[in-house]
MOPAC internal coordinates of N, CA, C and O (Angstrom, degrees):
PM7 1SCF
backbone

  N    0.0000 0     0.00 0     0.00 0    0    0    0
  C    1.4422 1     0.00 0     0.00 0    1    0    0
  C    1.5252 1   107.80 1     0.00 0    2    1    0
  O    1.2310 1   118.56 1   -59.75 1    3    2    1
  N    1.2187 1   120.36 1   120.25 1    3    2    1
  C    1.3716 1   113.45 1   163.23 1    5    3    2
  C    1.7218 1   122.54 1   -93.74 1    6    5    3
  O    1.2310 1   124.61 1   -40.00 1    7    6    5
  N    1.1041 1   108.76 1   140.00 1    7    6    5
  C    1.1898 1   110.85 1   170.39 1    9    7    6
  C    1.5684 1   123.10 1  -134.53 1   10    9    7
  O    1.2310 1   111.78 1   -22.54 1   11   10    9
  N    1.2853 1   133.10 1   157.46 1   11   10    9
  C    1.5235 1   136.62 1  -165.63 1   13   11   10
  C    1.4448 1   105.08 1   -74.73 1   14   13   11
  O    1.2310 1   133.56 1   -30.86 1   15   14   13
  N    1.4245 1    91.40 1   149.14 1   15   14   13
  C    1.9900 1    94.84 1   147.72 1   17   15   14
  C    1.0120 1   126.98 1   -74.97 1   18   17   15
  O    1.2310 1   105.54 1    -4.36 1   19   18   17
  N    1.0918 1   144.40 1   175.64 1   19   18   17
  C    1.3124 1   146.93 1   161.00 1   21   19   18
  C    1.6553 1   130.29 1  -152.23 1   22   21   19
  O    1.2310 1   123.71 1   -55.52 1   23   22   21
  N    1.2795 1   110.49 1   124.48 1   23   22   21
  C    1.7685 1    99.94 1  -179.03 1   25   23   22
  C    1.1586 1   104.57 1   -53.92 1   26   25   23
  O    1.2310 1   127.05 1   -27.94 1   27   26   25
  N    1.3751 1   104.04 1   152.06 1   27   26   25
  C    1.7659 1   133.68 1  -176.24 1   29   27   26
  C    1.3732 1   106.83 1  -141.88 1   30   29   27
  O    1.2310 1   109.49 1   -95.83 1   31   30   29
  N    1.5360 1   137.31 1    84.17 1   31   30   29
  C    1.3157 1   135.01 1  -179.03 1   33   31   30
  C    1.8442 1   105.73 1    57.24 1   34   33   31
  O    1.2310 1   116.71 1    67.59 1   35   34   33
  N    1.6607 1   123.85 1  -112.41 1   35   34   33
  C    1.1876 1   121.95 1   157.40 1   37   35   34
  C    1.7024 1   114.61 1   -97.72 1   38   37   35
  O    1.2310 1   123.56 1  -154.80 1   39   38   37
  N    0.8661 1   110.77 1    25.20 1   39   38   37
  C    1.6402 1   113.04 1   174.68 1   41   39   38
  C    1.3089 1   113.90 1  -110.24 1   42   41   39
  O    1.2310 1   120.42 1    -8.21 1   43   42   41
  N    1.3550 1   116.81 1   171.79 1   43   42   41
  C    1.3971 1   119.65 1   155.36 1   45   43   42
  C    1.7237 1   126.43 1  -124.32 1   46   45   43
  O    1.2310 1   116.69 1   -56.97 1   47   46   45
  N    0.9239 1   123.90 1   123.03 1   47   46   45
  C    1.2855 1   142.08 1   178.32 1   49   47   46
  C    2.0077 1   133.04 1   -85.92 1   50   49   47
  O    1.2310 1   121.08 1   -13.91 1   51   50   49
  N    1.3546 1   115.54 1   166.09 1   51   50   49
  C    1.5124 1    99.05 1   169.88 1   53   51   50
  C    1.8768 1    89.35 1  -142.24 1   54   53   51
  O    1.2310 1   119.58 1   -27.45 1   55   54   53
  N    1.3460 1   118.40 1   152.55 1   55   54   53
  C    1.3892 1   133.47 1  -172.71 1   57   55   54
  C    1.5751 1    90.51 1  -105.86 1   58   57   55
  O    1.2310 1   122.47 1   -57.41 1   59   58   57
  N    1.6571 1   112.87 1   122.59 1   59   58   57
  C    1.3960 1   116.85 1   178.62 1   61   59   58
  C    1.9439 1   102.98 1  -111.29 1   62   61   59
  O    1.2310 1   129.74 1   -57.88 1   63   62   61
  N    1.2263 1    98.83 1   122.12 1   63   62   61
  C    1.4024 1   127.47 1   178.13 1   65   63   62
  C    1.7196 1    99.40 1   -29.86 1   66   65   63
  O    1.2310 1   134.04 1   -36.06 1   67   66   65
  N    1.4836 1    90.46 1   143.94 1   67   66   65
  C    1.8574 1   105.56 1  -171.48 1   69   67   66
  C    1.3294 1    77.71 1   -75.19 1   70   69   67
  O    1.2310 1    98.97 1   126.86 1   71   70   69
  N    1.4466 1   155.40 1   -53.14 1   71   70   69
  C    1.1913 1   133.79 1  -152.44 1   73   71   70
  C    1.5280 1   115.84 1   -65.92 1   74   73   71
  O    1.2310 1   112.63 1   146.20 1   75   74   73
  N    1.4210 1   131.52 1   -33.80 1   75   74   73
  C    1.3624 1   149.65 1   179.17 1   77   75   74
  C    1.4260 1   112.82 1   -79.86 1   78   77   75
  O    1.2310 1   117.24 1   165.58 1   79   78   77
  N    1.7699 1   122.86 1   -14.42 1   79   78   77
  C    0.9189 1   126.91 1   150.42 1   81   79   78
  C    1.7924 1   135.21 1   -71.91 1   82   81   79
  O    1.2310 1   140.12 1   136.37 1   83   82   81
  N    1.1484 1    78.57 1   -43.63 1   83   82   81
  C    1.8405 1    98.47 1   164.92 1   85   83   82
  C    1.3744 1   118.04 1   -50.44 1   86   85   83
  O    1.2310 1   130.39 1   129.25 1   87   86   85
  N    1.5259 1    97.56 1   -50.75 1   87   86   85
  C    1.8278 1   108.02 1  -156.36 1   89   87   86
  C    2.0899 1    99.61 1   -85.21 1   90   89   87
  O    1.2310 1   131.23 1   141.02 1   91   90   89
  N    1.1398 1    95.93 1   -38.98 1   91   90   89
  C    1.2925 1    84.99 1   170.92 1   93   91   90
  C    1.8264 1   124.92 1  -106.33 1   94   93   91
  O    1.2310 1   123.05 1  -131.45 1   95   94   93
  N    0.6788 1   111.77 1    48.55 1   95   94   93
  C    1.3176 1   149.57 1  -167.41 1   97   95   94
  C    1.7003 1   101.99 1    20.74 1   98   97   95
  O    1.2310 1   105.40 1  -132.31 1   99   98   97
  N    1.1268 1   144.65 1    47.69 1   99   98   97
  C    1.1452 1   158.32 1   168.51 1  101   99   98
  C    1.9727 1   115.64 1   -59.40 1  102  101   99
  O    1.2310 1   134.63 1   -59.08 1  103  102  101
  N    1.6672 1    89.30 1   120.92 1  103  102  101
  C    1.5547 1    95.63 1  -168.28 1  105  103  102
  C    1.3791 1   110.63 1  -106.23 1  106  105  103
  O    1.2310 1   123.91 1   112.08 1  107  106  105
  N    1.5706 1   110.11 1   -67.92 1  107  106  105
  C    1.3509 1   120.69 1   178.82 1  109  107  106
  C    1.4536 1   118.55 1  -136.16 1  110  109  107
  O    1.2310 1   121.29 1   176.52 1  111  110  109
  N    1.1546 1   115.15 1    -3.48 1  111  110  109
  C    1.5649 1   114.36 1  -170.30 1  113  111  110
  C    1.6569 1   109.26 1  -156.08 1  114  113  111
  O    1.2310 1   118.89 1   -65.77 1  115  114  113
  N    1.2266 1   119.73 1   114.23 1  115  114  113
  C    1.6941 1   114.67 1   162.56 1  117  115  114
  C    1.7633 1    99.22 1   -84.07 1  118  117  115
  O    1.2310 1   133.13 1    -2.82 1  119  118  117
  N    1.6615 1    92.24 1   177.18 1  119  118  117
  C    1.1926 1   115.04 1   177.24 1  121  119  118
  C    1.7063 1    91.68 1  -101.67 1  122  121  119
  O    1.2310 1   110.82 1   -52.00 1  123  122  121
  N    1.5714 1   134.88 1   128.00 1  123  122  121
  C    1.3887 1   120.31 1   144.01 1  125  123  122
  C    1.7928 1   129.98 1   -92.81 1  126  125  123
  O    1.2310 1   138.02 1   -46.26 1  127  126  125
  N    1.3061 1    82.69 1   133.74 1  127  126  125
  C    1.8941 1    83.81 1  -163.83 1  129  127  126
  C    1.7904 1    89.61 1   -97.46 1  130  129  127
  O    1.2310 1   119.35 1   -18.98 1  131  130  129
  N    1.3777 1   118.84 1   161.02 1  131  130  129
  C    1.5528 1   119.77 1   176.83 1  133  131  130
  C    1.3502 1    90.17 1  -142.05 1  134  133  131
  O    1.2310 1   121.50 1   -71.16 1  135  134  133
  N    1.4317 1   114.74 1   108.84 1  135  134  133
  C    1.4039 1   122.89 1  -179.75 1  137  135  134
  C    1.8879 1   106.86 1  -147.06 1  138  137  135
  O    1.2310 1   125.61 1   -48.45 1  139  138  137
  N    1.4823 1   106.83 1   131.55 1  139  138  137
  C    1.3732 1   125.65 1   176.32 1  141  139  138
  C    1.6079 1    98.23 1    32.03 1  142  141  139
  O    1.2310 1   120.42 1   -94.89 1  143  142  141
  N    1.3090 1   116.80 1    85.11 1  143  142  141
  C    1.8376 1   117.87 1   170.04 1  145  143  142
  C    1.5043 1   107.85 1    42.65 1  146  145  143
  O    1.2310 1   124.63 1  -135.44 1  147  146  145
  N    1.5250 1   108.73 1    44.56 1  147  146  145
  C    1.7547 1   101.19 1   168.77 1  149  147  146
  C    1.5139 1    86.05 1  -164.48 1  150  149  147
  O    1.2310 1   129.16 1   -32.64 1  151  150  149
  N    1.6857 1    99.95 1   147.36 1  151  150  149
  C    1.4114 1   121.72 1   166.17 1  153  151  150
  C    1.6317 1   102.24 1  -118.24 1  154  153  151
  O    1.2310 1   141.49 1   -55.58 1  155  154  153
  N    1.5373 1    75.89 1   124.42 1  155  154  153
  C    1.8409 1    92.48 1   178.92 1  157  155  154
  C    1.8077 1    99.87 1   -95.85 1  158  157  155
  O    1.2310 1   122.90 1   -31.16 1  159  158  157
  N    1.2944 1   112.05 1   148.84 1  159  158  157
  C    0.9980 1   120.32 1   164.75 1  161  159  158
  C    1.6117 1   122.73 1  -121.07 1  162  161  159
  O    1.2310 1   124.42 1   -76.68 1  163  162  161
  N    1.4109 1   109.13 1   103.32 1  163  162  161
  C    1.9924 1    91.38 1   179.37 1  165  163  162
  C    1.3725 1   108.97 1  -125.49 1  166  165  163
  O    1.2310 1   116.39 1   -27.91 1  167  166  165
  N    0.9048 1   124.46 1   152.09 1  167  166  165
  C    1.6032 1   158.99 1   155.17 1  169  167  166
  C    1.6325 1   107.34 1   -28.31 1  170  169  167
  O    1.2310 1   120.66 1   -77.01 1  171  170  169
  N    1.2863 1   116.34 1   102.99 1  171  170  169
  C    1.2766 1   133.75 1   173.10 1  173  171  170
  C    1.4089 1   122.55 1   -58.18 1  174  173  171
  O    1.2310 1   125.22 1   -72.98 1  175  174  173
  N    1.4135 1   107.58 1   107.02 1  175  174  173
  C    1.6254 1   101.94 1  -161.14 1  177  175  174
  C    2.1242 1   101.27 1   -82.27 1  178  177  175
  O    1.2310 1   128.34 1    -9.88 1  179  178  177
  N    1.2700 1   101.55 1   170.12 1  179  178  177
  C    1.5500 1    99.97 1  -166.53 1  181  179  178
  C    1.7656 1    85.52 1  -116.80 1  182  181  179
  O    1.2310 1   126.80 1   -94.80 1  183  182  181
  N    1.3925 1   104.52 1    85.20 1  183  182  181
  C    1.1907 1   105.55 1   165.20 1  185  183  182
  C    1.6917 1   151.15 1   -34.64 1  186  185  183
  O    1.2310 1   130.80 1   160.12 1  187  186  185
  N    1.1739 1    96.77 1   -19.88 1  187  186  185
  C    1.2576 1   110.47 1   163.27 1  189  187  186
  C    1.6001 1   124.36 1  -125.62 1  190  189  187
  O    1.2310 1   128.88 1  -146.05 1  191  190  189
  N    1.3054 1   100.50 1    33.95 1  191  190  189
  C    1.4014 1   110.60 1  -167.40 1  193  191  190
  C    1.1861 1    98.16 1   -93.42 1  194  193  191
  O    1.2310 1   120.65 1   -53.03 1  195  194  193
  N    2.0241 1   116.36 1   126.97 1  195  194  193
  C    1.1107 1   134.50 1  -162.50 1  197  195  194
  C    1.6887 1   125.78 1    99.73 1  198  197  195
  O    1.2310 1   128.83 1   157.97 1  199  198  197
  N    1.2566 1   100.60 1   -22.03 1  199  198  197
  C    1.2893 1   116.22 1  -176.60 1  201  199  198
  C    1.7752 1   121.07 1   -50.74 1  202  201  199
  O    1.2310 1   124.43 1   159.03 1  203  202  201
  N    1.3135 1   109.10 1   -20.97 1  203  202  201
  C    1.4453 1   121.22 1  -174.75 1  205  203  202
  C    1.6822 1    97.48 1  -101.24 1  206  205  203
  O    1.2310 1   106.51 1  -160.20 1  207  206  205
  N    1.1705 1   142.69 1    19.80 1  207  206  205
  C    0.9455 1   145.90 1  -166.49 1  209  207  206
  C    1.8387 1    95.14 1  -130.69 1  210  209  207
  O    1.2310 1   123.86 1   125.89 1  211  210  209
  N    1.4199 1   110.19 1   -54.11 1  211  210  209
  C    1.2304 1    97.27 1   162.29 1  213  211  210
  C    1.2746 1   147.07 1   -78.70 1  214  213  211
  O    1.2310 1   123.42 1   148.36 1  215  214  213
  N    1.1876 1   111.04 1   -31.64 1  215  214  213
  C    1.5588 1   122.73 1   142.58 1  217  215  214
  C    1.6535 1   111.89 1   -10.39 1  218  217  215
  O    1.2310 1   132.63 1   115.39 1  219  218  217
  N    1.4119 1    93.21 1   -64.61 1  219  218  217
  C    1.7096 1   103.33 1  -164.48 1  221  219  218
  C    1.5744 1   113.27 1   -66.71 1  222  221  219
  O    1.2310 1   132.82 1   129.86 1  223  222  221
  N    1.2058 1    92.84 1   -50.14 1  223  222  221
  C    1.9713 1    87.68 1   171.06 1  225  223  222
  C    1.2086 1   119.60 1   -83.57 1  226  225  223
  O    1.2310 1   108.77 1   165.18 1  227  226  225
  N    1.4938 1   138.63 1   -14.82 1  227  226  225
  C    1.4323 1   131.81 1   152.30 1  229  227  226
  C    1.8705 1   105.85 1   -56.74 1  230  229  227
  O    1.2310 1   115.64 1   161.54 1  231  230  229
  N    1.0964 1   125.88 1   -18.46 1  231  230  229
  C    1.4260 1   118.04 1   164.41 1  233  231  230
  C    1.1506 1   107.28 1   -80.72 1  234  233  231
  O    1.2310 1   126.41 1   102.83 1  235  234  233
  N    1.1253 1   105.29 1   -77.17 1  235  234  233
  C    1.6237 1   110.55 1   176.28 1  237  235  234
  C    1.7915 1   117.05 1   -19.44 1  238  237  235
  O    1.2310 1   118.45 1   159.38 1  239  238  237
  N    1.3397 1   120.57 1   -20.62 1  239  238  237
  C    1.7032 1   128.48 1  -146.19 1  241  239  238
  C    1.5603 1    53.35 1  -132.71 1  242  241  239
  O    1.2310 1    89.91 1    62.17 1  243  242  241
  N    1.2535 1   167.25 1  -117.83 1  243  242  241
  C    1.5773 1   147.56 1   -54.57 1  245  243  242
  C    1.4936 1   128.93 1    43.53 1  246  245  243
  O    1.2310 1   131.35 1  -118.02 1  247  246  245
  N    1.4413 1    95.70 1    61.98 1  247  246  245
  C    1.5237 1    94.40 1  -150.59 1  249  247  246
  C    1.8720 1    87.36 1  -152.23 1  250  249  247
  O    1.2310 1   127.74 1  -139.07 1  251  250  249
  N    1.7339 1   102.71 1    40.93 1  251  250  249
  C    1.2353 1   125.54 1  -170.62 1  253  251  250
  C    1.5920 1   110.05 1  -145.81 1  254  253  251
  O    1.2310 1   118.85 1  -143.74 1  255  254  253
  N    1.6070 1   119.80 1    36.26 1  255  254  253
  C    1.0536 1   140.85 1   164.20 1  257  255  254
  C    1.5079 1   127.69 1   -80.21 1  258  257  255
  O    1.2310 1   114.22 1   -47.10 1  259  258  257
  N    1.6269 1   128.54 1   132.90 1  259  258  257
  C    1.1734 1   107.38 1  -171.53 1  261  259  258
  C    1.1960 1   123.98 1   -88.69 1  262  261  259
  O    1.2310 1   121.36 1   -35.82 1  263  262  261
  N    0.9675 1   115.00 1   144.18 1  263  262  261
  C    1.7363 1   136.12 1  -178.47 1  265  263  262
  C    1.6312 1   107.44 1   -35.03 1  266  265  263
  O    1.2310 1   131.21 1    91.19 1  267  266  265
  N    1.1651 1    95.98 1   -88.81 1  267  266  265
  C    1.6978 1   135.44 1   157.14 1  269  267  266
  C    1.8618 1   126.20 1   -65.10 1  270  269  267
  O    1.2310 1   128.86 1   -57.67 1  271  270  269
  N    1.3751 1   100.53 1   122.33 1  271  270  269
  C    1.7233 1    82.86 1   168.33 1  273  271  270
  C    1.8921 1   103.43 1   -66.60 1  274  273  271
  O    1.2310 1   132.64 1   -16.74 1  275  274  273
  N    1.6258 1    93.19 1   163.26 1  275  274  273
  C    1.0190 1   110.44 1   169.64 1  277  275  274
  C    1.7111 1   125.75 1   -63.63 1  278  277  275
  O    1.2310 1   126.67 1   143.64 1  279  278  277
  N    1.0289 1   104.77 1   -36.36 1  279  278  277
  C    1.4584 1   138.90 1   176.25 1  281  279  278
  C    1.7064 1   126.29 1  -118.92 1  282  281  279
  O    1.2310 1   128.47 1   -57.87 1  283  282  281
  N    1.2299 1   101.30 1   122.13 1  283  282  281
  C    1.7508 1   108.67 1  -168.76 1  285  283  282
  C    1.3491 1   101.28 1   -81.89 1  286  285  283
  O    1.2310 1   111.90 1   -21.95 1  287  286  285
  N    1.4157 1   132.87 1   158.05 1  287  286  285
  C    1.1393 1   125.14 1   178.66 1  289  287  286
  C    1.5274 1   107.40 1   -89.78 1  290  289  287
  O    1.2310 1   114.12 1  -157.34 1  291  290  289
  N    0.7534 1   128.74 1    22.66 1  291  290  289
  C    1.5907 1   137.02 1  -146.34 1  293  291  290
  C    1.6159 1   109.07 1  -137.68 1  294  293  291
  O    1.2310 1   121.16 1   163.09 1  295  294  293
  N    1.4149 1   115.38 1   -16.91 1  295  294  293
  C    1.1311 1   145.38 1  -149.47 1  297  295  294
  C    1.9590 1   101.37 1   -88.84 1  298  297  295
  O    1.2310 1   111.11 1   -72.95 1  299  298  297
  N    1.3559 1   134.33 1   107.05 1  299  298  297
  C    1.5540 1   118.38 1   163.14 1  301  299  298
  C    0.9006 1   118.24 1  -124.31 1  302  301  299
  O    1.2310 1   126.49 1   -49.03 1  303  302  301
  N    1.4668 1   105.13 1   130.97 1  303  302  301
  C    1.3938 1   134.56 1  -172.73 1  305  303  302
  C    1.4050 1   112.42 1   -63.68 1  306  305  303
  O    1.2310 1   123.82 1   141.81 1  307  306  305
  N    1.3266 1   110.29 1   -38.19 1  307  306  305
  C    1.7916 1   106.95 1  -176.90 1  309  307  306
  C    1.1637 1   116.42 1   -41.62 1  310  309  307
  O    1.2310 1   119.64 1   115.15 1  311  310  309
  N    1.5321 1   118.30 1   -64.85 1  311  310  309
  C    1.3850 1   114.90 1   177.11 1  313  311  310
  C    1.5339 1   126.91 1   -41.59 1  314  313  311
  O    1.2310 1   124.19 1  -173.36 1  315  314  313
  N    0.9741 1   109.57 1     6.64 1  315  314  313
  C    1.5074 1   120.17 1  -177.69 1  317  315  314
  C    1.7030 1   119.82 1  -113.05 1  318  317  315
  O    1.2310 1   127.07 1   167.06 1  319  318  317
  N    1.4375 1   103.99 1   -12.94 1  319  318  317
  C    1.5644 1   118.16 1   168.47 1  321  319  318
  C    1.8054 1   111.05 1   -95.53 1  322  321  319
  O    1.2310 1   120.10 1   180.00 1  323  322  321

């Protein structure tokens, strides 16, 4: 696909098609990669996207127990005052 440059204040820029936005699900930010005479551009994944969804049914299931205590028994606080 080719597409133009375009002035941007003192920069230059390229406008990527609403359809290529859609399909690769592009919001506000790519990643640019600069590798062997090519700039890759990809789609910034939201790493924890979904995460509040599981949360909720690992409670829901009880399956939101901690691993670890929070606190070691072994643990003194004094040294810390």
């Amino acid at each position: 696909m080719e597409v133009s440059i375009i002035q941007i204040g003192n920069s230059k820029g390229f406008r990527l098609p609403k359809a290529i936005l859609e399909r690769y699900n592009i919001k506000d930010k790519v990643e640019m990669i600069l590798e062997k005479g090519q700039i890759v551009l990809k789609p910034i994944d939201q790493p924890r996207k979904g995460w509040d969804l599981a949360f909720k049914k690992m409670h829901e299931s009880g399956e939101d127990q901690l691993l670890l205590n929070d606190v070691f028994e072994d643990e003194n606080f004094e040294e810390w005052t």
